[in-house]
N, C-alpha and C positions, 0 to 999 in steps of 0.2 A: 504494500500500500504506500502511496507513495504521500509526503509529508505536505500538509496544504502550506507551509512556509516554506518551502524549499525555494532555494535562492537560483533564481534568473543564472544561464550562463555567461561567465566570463566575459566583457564586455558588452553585452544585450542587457537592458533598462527593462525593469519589469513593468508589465501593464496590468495598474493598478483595476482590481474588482470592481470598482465605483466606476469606472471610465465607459460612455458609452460606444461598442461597436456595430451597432446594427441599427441603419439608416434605411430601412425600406417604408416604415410610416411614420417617421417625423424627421424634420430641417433639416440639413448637413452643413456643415464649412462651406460647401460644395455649394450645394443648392441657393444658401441664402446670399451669398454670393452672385450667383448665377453666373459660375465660371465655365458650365458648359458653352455658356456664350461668348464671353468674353473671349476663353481661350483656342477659339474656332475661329476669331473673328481678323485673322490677318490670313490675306490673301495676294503674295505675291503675283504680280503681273509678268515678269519678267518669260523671257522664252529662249533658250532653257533656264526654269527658276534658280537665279544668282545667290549665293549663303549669302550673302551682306544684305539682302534685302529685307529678310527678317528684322535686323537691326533696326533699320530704318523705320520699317513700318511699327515697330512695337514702339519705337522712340516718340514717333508723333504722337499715336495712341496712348502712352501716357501721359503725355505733355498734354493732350484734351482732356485727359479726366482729372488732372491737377488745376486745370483753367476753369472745367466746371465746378472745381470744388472753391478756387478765387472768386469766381462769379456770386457762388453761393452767398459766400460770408461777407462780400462786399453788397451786397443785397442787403441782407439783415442789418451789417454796419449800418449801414442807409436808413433802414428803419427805426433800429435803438437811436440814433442821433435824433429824429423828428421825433423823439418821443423824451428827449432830453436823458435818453441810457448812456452818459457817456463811457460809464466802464465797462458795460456790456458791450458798447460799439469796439472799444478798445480791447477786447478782448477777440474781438473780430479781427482788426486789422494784426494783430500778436499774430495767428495762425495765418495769414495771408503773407505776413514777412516769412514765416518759415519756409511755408509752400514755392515761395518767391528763390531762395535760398537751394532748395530741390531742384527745382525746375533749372536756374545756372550750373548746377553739378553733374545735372544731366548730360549737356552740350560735351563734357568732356566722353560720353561712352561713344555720342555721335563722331567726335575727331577720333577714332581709332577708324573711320570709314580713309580710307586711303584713295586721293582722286582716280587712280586708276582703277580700282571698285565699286566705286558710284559710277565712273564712264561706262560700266558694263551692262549697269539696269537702267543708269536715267532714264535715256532716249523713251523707256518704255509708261511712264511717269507721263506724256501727253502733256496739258497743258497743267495740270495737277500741281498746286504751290501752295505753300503755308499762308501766304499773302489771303487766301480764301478760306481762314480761317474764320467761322463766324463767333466763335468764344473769345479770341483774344481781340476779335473785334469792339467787341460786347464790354468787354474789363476796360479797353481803351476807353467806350462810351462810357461808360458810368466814374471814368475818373477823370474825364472830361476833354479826350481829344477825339473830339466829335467832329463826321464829315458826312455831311447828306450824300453825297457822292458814292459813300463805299454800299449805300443799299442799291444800287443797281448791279452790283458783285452777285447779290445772292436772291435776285427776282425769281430764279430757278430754282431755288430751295424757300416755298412758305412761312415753314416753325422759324428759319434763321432770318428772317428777314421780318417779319413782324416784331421775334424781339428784339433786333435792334431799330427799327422802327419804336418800338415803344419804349427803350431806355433812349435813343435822340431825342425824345420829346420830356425825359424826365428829369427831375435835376439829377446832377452828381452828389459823390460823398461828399466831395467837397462845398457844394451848395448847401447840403444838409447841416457840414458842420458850422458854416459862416450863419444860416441863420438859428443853431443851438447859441450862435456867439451872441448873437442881437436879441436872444431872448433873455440872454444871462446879462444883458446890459451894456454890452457892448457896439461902439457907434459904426454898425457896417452899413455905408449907404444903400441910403430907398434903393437908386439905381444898379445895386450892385445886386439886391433881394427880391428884387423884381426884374431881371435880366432875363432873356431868352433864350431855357437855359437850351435849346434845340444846338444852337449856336456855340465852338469851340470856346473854351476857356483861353482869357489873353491876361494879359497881367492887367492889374487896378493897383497905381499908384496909392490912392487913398485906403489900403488894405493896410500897407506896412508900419503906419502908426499904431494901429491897431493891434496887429505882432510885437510892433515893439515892447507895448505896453505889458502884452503879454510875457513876454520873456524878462521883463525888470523888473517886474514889479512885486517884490513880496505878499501882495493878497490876492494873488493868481491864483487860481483855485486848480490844484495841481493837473487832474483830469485834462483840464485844457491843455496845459502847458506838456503832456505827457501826448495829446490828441498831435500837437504843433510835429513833436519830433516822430512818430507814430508815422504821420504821413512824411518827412522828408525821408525818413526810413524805408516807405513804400517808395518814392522815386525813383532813390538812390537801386536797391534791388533792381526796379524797371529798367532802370540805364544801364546796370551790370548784366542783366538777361540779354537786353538789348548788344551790347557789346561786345560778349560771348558769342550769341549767334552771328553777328556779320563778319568777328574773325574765325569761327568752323566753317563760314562757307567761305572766304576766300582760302583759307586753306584746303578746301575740298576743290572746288570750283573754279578758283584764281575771279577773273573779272569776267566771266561768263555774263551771259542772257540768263537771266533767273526763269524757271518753267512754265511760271507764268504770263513771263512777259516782260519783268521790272527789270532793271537794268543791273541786276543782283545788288553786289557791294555796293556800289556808289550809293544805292536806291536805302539800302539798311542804314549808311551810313548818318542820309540825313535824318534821319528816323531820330539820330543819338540829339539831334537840335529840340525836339519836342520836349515839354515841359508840361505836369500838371498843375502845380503847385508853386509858381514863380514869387509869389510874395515871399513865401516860407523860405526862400533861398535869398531874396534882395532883403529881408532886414536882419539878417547877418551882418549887411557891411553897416547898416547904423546903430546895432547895439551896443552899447559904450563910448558914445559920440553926448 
């Protein structure tokens, strides 16, 4: 008879009693997941199918489901702020710097693609480019570098095109957090709280008194002043993401035609000029003036 203690072989971890093994009428890892899906859902193009294309295509694919998961939480940010939550908001934007933080460490699995291994599948890739992303579209709209223009990108796709049809017409984070400002008593102009907000974000001179105050003044109520650096935190991240990808792809690519059309690098490049949060950077230079 053999002893109900008897010890697991040498190396092999015993599976404890209590642990369930039989998944045929209730959830799994599996199921509630729904990694059958998930893990089915890359289908190289290539002919004959190239190994690096795998990469590729798992890279983007999670880089979507990291953008849906920014989208998420910069949504709710949006809403705790109009409801004056601001450490709830803040706790949003916390997980959006990390996610932000991910997504750059990524670009390094994509530089292990070697230009002469991407030459083998591009071609096959069509007009097909990240530039038609409607999620990083979507995070650009709602932090405020909004363009009516890029919804005719995605007339062919319904669901992505209404949402950003309907974050162009909404305010951004940062509109929500300028007027938690003006509830909490601070003087952000009519014109600035009543702005169109459809319209990209440009800098307002008359914001950075406003900051300054904030950053000097010992009865800041810290929220705020933790809100200020929160978002220069979120930029900084974007410019670094930003960064990272336009040098993978000239290291993959050199100064190619991008697949969609853009003029690749150069086209990324300007990309690094965009700004969401311009105040938050100009009264730096007059604090302690």
């Amino acid at each position: 008879m053999s002893c109900p203690h008897a010890q697991s072989p040498e190396g092999v971890r015993e599976i404890e009693d209590t642990m369930r093994t039989d998944f045929h009428n209730t959830m799994s890892y599996g199921s509630y997941l729904d990694l059958e899906r998930i893990l089915s859902a890359q289908h190289p193009v290539s002919t004959p199918e190239h190994h690096d294309e795998m990469l590729f295509i798992i890279q983007h694919q999670t880089s979507e489901l990291w953008l849906k998961l920014i989208l998420h939480e910069l949504l709710e940010s949006r809403r705790l702020l109009d409801n004056d939550e601001i450490g709830k908001a803040l706790k949003c934007l916390a997980r959006v710097k990390h996610i932000q933080k991910t997504l750059t460490e990524q670009w390094s699995v994509l530089a292990t693609l070697t230009p002469r291994e991407y030459s083998e599948f591009r071609g096959f890739l069509g007009s097909a480019s990240g530039f038609q992303s409607f999620q990083y579209r979507a995070v650009e709209f709602i932090l405020g570098n909004k363009h009516r223009g890029m919804l005719k990108v995605f007339e062919s796709d319904p669901a992505a095109h209404q949402l950003l049809s309907t974050l162009l017409e909404s305010p951004t984070v940062y509109d929500a957090f300028l007027h938690a400002l003006a509830r909490a008593g601070y003087g952000i102009p009519d014109e600035i709280l009543n702005r169109d907000v459809s319209e990209a974000w440009v800098f307002h001179e008359a914001l950075v008194p406003v900051f300054k105050d904030i950053y000097e003044s010992d009865a800041t109520q810290w929220s705020f002043y933790q809100a200020c650096e929160d978002l220069v935190d979120l930029e900084d991240n974007f410019q670094a993401w930003r960064f990272r990808h336009m040098s993978v792809v000239k290291r993959t690519i050199g100064f190619k035609t991008g697949t969609g059309g853009s003029s690749g690098v150069d086209f990324l490049k300007r990309a690094l000029d965009l700004t969401f949060f311009p105040e938050l950077f100009a009264v730096r230079t007059e604090i302690g003036k």
